[in-house]
mmCIF file as gemmi writes it, N, C-alpha and C atoms, coordinates in Angstrom:
data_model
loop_
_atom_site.group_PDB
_atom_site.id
_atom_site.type_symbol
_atom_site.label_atom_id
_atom_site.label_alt_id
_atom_site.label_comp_id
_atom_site.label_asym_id
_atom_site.label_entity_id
_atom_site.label_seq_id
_atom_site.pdbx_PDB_ins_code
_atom_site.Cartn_x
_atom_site.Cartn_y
_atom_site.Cartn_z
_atom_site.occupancy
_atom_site.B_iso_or_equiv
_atom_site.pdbx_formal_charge
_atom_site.auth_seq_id
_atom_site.auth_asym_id
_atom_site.pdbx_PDB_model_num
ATOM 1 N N . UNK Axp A 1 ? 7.371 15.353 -16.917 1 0 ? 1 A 1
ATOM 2 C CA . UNK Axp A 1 ? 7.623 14.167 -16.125 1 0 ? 1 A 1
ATOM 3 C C . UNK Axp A 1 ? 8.379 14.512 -14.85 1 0 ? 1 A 1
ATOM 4 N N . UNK Axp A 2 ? 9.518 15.39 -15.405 1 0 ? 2 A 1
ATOM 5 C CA . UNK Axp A 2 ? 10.074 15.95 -13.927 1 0 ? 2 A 1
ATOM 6 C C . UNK Axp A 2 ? 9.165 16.302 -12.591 1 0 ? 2 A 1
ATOM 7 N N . UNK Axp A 3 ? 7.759 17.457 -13.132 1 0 ? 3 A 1
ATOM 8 C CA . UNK Axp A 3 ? 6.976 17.594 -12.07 1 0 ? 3 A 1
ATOM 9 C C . UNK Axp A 3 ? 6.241 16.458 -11.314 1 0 ? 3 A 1
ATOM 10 N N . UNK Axp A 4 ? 6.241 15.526 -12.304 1 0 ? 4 A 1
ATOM 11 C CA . UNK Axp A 4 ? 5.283 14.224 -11.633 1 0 ? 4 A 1
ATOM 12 C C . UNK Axp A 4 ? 6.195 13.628 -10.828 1 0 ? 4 A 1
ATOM 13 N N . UNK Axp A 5 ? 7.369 13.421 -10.898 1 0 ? 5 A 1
ATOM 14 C CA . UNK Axp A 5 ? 7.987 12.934 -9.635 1 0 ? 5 A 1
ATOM 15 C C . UNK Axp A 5 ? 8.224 13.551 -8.592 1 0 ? 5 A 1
ATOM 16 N N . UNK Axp A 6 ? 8.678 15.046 -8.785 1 0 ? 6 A 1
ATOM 17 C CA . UNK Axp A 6 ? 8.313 15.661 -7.884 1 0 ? 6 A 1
ATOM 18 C C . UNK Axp A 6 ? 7.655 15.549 -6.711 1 0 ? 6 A 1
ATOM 19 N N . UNK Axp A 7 ? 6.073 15.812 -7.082 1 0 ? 7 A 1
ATOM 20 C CA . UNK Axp A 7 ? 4.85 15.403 -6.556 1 0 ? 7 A 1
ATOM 21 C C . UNK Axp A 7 ? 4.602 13.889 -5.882 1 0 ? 7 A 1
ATOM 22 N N . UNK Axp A 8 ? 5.219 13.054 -6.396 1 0 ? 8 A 1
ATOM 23 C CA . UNK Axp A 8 ? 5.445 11.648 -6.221 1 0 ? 8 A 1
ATOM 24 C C . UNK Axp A 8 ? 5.64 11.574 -4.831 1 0 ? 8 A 1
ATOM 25 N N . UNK Axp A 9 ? 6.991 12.035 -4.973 1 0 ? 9 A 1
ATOM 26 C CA . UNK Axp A 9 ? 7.831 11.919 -4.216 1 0 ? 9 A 1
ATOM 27 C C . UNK Axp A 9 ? 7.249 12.63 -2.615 1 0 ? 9 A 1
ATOM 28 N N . UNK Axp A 10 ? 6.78 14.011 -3.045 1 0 ? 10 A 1
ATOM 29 C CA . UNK Axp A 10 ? 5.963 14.61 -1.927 1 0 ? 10 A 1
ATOM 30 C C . UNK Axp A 10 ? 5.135 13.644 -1.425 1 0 ? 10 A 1
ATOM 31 N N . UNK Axp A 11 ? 4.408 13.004 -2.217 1 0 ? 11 A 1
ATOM 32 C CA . UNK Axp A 11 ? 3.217 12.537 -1.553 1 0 ? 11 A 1
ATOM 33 C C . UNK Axp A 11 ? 3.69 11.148 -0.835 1 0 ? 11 A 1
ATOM 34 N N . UNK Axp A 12 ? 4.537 10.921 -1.531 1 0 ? 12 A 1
ATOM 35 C CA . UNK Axp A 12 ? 5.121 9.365 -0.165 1 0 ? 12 A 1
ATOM 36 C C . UNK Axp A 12 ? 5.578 9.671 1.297 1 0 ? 12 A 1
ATOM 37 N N . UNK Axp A 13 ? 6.102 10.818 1.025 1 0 ? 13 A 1
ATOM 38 C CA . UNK Axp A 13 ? 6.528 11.497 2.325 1 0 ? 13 A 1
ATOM 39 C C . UNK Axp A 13 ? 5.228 11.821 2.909 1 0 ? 13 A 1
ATOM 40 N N . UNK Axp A 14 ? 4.567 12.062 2.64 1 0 ? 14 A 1
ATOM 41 C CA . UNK Axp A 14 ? 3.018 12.805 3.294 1 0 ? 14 A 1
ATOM 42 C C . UNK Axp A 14 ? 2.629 11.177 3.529 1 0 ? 14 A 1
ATOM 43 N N . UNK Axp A 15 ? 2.568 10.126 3.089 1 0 ? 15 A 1
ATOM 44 C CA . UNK Axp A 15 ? 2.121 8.742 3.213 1 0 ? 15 A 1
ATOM 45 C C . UNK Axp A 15 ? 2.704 8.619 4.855 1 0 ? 15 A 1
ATOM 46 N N . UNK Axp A 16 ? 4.259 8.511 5.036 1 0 ? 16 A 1
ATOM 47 C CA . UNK Axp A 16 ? 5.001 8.204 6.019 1 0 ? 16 A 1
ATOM 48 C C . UNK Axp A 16 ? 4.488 9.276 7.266 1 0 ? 16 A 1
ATOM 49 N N . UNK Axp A 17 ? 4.082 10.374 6.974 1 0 ? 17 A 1
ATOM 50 C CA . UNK Axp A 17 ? 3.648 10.842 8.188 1 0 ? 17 A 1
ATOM 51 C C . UNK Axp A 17 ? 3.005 10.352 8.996 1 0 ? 17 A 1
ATOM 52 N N . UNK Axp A 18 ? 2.815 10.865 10.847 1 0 ? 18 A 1
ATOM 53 C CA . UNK Axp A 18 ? 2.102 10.072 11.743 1 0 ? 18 A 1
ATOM 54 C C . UNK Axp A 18 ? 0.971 10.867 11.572 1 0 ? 18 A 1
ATOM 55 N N . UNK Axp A 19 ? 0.866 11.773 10.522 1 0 ? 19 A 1
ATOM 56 C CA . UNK Axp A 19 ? -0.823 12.261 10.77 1 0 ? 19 A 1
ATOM 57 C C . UNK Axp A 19 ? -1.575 11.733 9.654 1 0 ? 19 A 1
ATOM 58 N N . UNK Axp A 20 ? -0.657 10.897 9.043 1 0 ? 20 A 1
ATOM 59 C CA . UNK Axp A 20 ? -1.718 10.318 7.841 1 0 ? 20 A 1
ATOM 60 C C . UNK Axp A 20 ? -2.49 9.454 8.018 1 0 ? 20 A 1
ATOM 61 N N . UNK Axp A 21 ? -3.607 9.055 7.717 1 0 ? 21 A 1
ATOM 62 C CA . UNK Axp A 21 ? -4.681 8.174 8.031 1 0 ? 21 A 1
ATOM 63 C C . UNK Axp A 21 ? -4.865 7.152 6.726 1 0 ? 21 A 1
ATOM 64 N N . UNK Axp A 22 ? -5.448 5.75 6.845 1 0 ? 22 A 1
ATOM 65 C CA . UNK Axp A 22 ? -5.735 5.946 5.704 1 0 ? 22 A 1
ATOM 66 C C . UNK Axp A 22 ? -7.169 5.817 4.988 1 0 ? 22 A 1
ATOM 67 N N . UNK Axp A 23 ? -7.469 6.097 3.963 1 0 ? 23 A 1
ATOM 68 C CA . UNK Axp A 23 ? -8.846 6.955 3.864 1 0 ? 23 A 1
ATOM 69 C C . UNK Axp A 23 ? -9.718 5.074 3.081 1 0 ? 23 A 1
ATOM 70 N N . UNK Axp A 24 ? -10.929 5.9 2.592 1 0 ? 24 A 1
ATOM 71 C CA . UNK Axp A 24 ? -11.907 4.88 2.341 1 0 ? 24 A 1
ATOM 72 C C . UNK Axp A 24 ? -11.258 4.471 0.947 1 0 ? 24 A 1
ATOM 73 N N . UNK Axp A 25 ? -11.315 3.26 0.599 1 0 ? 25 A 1
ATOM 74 C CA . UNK Axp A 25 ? -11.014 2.331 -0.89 1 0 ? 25 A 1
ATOM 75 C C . UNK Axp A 25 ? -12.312 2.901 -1.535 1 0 ? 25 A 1
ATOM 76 N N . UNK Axp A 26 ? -11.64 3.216 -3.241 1 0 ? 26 A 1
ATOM 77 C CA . UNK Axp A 26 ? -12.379 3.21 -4.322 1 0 ? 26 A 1
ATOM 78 C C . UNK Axp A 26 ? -13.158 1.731 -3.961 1 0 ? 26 A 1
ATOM 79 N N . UNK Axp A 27 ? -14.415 1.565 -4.93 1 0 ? 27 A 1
ATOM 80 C CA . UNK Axp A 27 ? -14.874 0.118 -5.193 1 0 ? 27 A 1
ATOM 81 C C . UNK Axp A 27 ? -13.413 -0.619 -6.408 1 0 ? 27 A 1
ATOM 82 N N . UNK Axp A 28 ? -13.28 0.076 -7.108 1 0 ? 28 A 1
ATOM 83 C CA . UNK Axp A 28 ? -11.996 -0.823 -8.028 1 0 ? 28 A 1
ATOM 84 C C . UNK Axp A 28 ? -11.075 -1.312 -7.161 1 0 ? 28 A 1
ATOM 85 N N . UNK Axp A 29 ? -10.612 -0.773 -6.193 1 0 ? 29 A 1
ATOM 86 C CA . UNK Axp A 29 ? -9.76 -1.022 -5.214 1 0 ? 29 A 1
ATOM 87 C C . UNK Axp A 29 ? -9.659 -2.507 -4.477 1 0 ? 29 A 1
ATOM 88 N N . UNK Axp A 30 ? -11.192 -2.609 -4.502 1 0 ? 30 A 1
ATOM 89 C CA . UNK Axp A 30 ? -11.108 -3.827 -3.152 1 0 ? 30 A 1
ATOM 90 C C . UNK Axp A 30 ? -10.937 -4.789 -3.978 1 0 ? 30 A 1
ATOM 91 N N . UNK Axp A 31 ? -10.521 -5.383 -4.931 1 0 ? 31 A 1
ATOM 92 C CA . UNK Axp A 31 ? -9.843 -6.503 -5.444 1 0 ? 31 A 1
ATOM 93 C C . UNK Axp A 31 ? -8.783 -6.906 -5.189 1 0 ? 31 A 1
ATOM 94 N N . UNK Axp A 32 ? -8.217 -5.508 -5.364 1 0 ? 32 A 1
ATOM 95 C CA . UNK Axp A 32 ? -6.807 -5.294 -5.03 1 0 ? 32 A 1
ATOM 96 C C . UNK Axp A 32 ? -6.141 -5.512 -3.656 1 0 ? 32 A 1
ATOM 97 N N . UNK Axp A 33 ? -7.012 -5.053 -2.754 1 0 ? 33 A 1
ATOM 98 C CA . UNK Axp A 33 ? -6.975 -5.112 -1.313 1 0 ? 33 A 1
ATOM 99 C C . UNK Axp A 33 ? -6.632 -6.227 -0.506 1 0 ? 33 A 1
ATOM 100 N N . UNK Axp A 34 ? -8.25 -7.296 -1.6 1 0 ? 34 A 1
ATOM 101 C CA . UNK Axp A 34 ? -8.435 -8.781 -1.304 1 0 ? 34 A 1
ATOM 102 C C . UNK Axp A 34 ? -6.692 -9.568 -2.156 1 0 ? 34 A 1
ATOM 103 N N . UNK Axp A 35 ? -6.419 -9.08 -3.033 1 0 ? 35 A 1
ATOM 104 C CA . UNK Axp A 35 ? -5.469 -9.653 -3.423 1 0 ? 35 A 1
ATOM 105 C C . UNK Axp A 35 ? -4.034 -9.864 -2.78 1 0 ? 35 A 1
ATOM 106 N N . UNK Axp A 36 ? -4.007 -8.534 -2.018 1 0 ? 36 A 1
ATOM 107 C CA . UNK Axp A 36 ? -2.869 -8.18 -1.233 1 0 ? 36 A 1
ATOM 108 C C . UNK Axp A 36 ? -2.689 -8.541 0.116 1 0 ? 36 A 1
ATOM 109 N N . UNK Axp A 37 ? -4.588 -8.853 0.694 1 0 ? 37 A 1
ATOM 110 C CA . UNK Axp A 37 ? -4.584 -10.373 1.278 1 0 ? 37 A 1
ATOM 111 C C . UNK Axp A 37 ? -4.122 -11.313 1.525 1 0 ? 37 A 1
ATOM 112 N N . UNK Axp A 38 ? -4.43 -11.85 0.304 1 0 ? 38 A 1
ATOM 113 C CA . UNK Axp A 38 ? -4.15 -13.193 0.015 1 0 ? 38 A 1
ATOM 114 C C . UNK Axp A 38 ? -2.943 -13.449 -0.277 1 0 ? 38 A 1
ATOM 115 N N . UNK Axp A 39 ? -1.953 -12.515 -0.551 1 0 ? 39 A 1
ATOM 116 C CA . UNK Axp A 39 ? -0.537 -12.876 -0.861 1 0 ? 39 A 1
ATOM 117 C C . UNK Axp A 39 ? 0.276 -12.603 0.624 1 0 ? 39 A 1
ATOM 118 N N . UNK Axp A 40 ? -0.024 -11.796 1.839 1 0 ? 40 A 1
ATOM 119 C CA . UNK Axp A 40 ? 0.452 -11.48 3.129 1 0 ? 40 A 1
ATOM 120 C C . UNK Axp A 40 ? -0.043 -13.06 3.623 1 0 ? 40 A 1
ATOM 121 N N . UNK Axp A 41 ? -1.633 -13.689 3.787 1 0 ? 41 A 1
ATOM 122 C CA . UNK Axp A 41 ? -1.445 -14.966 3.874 1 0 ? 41 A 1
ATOM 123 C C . UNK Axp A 41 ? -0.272 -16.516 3.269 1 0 ? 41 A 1
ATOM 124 N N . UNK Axp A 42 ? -0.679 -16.192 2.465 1 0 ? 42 A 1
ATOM 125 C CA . UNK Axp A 42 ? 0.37 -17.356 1.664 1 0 ? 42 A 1
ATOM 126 C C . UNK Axp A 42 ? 1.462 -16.954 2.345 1 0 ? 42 A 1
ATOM 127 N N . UNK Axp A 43 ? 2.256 -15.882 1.989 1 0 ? 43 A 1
ATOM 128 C CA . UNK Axp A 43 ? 4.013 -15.598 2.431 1 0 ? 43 A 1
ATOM 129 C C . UNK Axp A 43 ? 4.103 -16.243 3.939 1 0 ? 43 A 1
ATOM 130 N N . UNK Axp A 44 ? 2.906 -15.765 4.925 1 0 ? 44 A 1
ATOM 131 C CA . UNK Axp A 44 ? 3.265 -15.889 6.197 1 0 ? 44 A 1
ATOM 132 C C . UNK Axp A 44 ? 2.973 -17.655 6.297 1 0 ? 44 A 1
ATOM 133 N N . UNK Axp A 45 ? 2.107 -18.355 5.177 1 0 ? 45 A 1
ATOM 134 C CA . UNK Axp A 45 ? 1.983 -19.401 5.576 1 0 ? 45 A 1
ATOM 135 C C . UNK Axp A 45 ? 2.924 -20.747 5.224 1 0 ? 45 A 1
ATOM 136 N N . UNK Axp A 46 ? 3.58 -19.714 4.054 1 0 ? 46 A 1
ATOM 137 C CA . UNK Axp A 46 ? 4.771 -20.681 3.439 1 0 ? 46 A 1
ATOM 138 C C . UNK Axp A 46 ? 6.216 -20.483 3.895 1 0 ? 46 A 1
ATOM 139 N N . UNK Axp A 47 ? 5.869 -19.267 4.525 1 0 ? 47 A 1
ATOM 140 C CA . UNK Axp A 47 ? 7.413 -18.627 5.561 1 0 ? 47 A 1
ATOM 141 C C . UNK Axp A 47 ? 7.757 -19.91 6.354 1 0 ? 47 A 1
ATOM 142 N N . UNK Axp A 48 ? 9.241 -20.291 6.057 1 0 ? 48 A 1
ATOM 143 C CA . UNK Axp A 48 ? 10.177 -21.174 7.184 1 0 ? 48 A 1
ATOM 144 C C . UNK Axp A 48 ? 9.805 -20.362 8.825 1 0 ? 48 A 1
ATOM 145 N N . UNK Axp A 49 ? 9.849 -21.271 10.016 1 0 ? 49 A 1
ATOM 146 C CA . UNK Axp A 49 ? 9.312 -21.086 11.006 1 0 ? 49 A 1
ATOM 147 C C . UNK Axp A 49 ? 10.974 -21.168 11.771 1 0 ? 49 A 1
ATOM 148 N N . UNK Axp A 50 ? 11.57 -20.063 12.333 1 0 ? 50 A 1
ATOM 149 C CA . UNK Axp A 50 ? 13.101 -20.472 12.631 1 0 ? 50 A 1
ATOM 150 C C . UNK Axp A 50 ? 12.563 -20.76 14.343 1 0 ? 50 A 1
C-alpha cells in the first residue's frame, strides 16, 4: 500500500504539470463526465449572486 501512494502521489503532481494534457475518456467515463456536468451547472445555478 505504501508503494501505491507513492505512485499516487507522483501522478497528481504529473496531473498539475503545464505539460499535461488531458487525454481521450474511456466510454465508462462519459457518465461520469456528464455527471460532473451537471453538478458544476446546478452549484453555479444555485450559487448566491453577491
Amino acid at each position: 500500500m505504501e508503494e501505491d501512494a507513492d505512485i499516487c502521489e507522483i501522478n497528481q503532481k504529473g496531473l498539475r504539470s503545464m505539460r499535461h494534457k488531458a487525454g481521450m475518456l474511456m466510454p465508462e467515463e462519459y457518465e461520469l463526465h456528464r455527471f460532473h456536468n451537471w453538478v458544476r451547472e446546478r452549484h453555479t445555478t444555485l450559487s448566491p449572486k453577491f
